[in-house]
C-alpha positions in Angstrom: -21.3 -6.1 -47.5 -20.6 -2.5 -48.1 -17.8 -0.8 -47.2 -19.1 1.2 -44.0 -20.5 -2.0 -42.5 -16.9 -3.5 -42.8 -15.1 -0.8 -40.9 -17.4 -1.3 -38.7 -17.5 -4.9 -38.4 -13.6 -4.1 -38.1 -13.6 -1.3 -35.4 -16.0 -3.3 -33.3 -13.4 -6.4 -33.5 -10.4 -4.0 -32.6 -12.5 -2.8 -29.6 -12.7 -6.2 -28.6 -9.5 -7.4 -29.0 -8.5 -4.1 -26.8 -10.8 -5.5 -24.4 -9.0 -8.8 -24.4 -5.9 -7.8 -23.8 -6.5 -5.4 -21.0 -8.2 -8.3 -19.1 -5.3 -10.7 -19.3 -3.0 -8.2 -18.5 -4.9 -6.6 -15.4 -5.4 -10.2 -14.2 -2.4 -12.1 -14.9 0.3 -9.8 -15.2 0.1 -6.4 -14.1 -2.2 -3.6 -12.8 -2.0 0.4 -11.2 -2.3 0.9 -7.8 -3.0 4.4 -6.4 -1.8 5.6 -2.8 -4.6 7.6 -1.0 -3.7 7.4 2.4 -0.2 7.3 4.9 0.1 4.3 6.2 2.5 3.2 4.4 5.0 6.4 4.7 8.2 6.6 4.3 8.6 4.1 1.6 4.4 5.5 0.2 3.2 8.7 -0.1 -0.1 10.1 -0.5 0.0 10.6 -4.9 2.1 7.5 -5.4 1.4 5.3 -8.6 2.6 1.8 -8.7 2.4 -1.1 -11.0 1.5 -4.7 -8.8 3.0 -8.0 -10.4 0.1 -10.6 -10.3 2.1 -13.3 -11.1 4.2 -13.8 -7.7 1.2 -15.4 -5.4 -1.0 -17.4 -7.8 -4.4 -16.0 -8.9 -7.6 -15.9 -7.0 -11.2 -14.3 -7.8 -9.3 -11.4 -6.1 -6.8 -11.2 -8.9 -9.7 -10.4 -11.7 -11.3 -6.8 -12.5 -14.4 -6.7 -9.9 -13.7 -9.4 -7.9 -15.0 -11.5 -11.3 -15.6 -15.2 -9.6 -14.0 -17.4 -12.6 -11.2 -18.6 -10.3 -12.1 -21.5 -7.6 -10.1 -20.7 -4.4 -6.3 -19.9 -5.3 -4.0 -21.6 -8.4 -0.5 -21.5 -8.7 -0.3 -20.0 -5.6 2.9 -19.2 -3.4 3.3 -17.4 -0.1 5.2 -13.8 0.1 7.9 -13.3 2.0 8.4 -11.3 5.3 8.9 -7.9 4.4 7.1 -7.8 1.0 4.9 -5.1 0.3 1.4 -6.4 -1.2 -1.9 -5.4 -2.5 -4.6 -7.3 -1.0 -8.3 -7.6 -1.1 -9.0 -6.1 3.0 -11.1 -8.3 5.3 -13.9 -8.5 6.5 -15.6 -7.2 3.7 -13.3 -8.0 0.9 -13.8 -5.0 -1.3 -10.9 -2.4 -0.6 -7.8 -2.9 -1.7 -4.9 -1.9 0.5 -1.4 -1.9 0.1 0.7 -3.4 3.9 3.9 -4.7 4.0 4.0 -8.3 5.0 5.4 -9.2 9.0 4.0 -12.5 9.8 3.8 -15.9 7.7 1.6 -19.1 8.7 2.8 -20.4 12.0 4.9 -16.9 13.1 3.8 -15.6 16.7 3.2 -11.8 16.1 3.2 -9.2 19.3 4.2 -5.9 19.8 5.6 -4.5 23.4 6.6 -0.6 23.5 6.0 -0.1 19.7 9.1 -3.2 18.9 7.1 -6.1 17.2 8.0 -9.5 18.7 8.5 -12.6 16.2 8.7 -15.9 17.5 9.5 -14.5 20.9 12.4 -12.5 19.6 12.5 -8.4 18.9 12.9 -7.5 15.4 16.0 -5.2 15.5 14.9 -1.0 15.7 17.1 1.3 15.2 16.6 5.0 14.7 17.6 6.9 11.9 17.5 10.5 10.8 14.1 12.2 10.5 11.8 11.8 7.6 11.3 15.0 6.6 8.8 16.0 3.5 7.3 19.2 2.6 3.0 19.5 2.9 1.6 19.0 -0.4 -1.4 19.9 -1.6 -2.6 15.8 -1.2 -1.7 16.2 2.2 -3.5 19.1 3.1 -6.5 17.6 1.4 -6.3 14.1 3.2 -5.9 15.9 6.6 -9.4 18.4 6.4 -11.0 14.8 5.2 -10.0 13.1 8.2 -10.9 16.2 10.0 -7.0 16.5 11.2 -5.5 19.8 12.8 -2.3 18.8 10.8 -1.8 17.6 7.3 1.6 16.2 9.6 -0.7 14.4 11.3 -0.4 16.4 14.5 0.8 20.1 14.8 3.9 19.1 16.7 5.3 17.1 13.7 5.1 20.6 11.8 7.4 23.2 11.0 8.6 25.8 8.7 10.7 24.6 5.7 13.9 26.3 4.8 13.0 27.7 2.1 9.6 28.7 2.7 6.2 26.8 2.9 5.5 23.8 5.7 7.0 20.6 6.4 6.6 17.5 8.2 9.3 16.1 10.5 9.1 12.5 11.9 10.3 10.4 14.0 12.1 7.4 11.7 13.5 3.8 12.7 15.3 0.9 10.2 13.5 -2.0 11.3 15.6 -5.3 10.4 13.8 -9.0 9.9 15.0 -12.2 9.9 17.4 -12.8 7.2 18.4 -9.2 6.8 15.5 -7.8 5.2 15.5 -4.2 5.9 13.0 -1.5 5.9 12.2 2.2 7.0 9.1 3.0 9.6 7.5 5.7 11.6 7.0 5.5 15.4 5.2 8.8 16.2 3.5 8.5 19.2 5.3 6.3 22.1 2.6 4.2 24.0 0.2 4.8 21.2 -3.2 2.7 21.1 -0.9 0.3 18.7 1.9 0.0 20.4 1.1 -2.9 22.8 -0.6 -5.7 21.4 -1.2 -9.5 22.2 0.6 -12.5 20.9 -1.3 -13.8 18.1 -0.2 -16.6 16.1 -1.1 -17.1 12.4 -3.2 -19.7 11.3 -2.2 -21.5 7.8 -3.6 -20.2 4.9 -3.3 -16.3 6.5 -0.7 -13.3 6.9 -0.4 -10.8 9.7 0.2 -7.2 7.7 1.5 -3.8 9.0 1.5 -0.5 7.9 5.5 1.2 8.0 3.5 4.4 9.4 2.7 2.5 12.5 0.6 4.9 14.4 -1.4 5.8 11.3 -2.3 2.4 9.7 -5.2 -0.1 10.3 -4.0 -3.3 9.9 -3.6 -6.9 11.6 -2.7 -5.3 15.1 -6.8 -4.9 15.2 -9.8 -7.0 14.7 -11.6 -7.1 11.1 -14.1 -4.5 11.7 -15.4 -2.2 8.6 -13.7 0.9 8.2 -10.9 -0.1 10.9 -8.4 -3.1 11.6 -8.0 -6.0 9.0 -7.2 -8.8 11.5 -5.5 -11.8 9.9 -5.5 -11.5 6.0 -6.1 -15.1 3.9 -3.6 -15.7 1.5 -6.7 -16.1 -0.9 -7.3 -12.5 -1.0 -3.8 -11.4 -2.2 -4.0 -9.0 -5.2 -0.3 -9.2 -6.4 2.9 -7.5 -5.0 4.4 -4.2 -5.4 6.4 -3.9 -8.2 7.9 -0.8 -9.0 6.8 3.3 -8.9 5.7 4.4 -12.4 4.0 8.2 -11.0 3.6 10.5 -7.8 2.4 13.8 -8.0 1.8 16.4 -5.4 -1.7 16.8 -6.1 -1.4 20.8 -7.3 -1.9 19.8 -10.5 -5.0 22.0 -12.7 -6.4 19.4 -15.4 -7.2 22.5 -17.4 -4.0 23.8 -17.0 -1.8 21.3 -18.9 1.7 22.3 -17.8 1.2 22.0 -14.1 0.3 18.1 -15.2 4.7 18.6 -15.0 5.6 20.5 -12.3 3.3 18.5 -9.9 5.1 15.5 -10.7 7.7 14.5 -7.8 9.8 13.0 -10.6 12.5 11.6 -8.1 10.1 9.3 -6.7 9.3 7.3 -10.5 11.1 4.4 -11.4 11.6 3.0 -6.9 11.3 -0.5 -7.1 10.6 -2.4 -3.8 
C-alpha cells in the first residue's frame, strides 16, 4: 500500500472516530441550545447559548441528532423537578425544540386565576420585585420586525430612553416561589392578558405542564397543542435534557467579516449562569 493511500486510509478513520464521538456526546451527555425567542426572559435572552445535560431524564429517540429512532420509548428515565428548566421536543408535531421551565408533575392540578398559577388548589407565592430593565439589542430589534411588533419591548409602553443613550426595555417583574422553596424570576406584563385565566387541568402520568417565565409572551401548556401555538401537556418521552449552564450570549451586532466585533457583541456577564 503506498504511502498516500495510508494517510488516507488514516484521515478517513480520524474522520470517523470524530464522528463517533460527537454522536455519543450530543446524545448521551451534552449538546448547545440556542435562545431565539423571549419566553423565557428574565432568566433567557434572545442570543443566549447554553449547554443541556442529557443525562438527568433518561434517553429517548428525542435525545438523538434528528430525532434518530434507535431508542424504544424512554430508558433510564427520571422525572424533573418543579421549577427545572428543560429542553423538550414540542407537541403536537414533535420537531421544535423549546426550552420551558417545568410547573406541574404527574398528578399536580395546574390553573391560573389573575395571572397567580394555582397548584393543588393553593397559589404559588408572587411577589414583585424591581423592574427588569435591559437595553434593545440588535436581536431584539430583529425578533420584533419578524413578529411584525411596534416594539422590540414588546409594546411601546414597556420602552424608554436609557441613561446613557440608546433604548431600553422596562418590565414589570415578580419572584415566583414553589413548593419547597424553589425560587425563580417572571414577567407579568399585561394584567388580564389572554393567559392569565386558565382552567384547572390536571396532569396525566407520563406528562408535564411547562411555562414560559415571560408569561404573556410564551406558548406553552396554558393552550392546546396546535402548530405554531400552545404545547398542551408535554410527555415525559419527549424531554431533550435539562439546562445546564450559559457558555455564550451575544447581542446580535456582531459583523462575521469584521472579526473584532465577534468581542464586543459578547454580553460576557451573562457566560458561565448556571440554572
Amino acid at each position: 500500500m503506498s504511502a498516500k493511500k495510508s494517510e488516507t486510509r488514516d484521515f478517513l478513520w480520524f474522520l470517523a472516530k470524530l464522528a463517533i464521538f460527537v454522536f455519543v456526546l450530543r446524545s448521551f451527555i451534552v449538546s448547545p441550545f440556542n435562545i431565539p425567542s423571549e419566553s423565557m426572559q428574565p432568566r433567557l435572552l434572545i442570543g443566549d447559548y447554553l449547554l443541556v445535560a442529557k443525562w438527568p431524564y433518561g434517553y429517548s429517540r428525542y435525545s438523538l441528532p434528528f430525532g434518530v429512532p434507535l431508542i424504544p420509548g424512554r430508558i433510564f428515565a427520571s422525572t424533573p423537578q418543579r421549577g427545572d428548566v428543560v429542553v423538550f421536543k414540542a407537541p403536537p408535531s414533535q420537531k421544535n425544540d423549546y426550552i420551558k421551565r417545568v410547573i406541574g408533575l404527574p398528578g399536580d392540578m395546574i390553573s391560573v386565576r389573575g395571572g397567580t398559577v394555582y397548584l393543588n388548589g393553593q397559589a404559588i407565592p408572587k411577589q414583585k420585585v424591581a423592574d427588569f430593565v435591559i437595553p434593545v439589542t440588535p436581536n431584539m430589534v430583529a425578533a420584533a420586525e419578524k413578529e411584525g411588533s411596534a416594539s422590540p419591548c414588546y409594546r411601546p409602553q414597556f420602552e424608554e430612553a436609557a441613561p446613557g443613550g440608546g433604548r431600553q426595555c422596562r418590565y414589570p417583574q415578580f419572584r415566583e416561589t414553589l413548593p419547597g422553596g424553589r425560587s425563580y424570576n417572571v414577567l407579568d406584563l399585561v394584567p388580564d392578558g389572554a393567559a392569565d385565566d386558565r382552567d384547572t387541568v390536571m396532569v396525566p402520568e407520563g406528562h408535564l405542564f411547562m411555562m414560559g417565565d415571560n408569561r404573556d409572551r410564551s406558548a406553552d401548556s396554558r393552550f392546546p397543542a396546535v402548530e405554531g401555538g400552545g404545547i398542551g401537556l408535554v410527555p415525559e418521552e419527549n424531554l431533550v435534557g435539562k439546562a445546564l449552564i450559559s457558555v455564550f450570549s451575544t447581542d446580535g451586532s456582531a459583523n462575521w467579516l469584521l472579526p473584532w466585533t465577534w468581542f464586543t457583541a459578547a454580553r460576557w456577564s451573562r457566560i458561565g449562569e448556571g440554572f
